[in-house]
C-alpha positions, 0 to 999 in steps of 0.5 A: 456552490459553496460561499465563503463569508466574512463579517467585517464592520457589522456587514456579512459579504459572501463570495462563491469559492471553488473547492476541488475534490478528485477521486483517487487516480495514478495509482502506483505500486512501487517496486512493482517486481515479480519477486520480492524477500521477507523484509521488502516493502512495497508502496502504495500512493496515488493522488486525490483530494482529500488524501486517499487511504489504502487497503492491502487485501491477499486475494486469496486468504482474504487478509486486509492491511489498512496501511500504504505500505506493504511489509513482506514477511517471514510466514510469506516466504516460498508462496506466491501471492496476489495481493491488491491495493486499493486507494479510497476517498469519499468520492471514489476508489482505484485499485491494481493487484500486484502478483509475486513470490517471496523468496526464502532464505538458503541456509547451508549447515556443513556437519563435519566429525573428526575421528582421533585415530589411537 
């Protein structure tokens, strides 16, 4: 239980207080889509007290981002990935894995030679 007090007049009154912790809940990837492209950014937020902090891990390379936000990038592209986020507080953890592509970027380069005939 904890108690908050004040001294006033050279009188100490406490009173009980409740405080409300939660563990992380409501954990939400967003956009949650099956393909994404270099540049994309995927959220990850979910709801606790005190604040959650997030975690990226590649489940398979094992890679770890300590950020809410995910950032697709180049040496991403034309793989497909299973990543998790996780989101922590002192009292608990909660976790979802997001699995996806990256789709590269076409590039068409036309070559073209003209002949001068004399």
């Amino acid at each position: 239980m904890h108690k908050l007090c004040a001294l006033r007049r050279r009188i100490m009154s406490c009173r009980p207080i409740l405080i409300v912790v939660d563990a992380p809940r409501n954990l939400q990837i967003t956009p949650r889509q099956s393909s994404y492209q270099a540049g994309d950014r995927i959220q990850c937020s979910a709801e606790g007290n005190p604040e959650p902090t997030y975690q990226w891990t590649d489940l398979v390379s094992g890679t770890v981002i300590q950020e809410a936000v995910l950032v697709i990038s180049y040496d991403m592209v034309n793989k497909s990935h299973s990543i998790q986020c996780t989101a922590s507080n002192q009292y608990n953890s909660i976790s979802s894995t997001l699995q996806f592509t990256v789709e590269g970027i076409s590039i068409s380069i036309i070559f073209t030679t003209t002949v001068k005939v004399m």
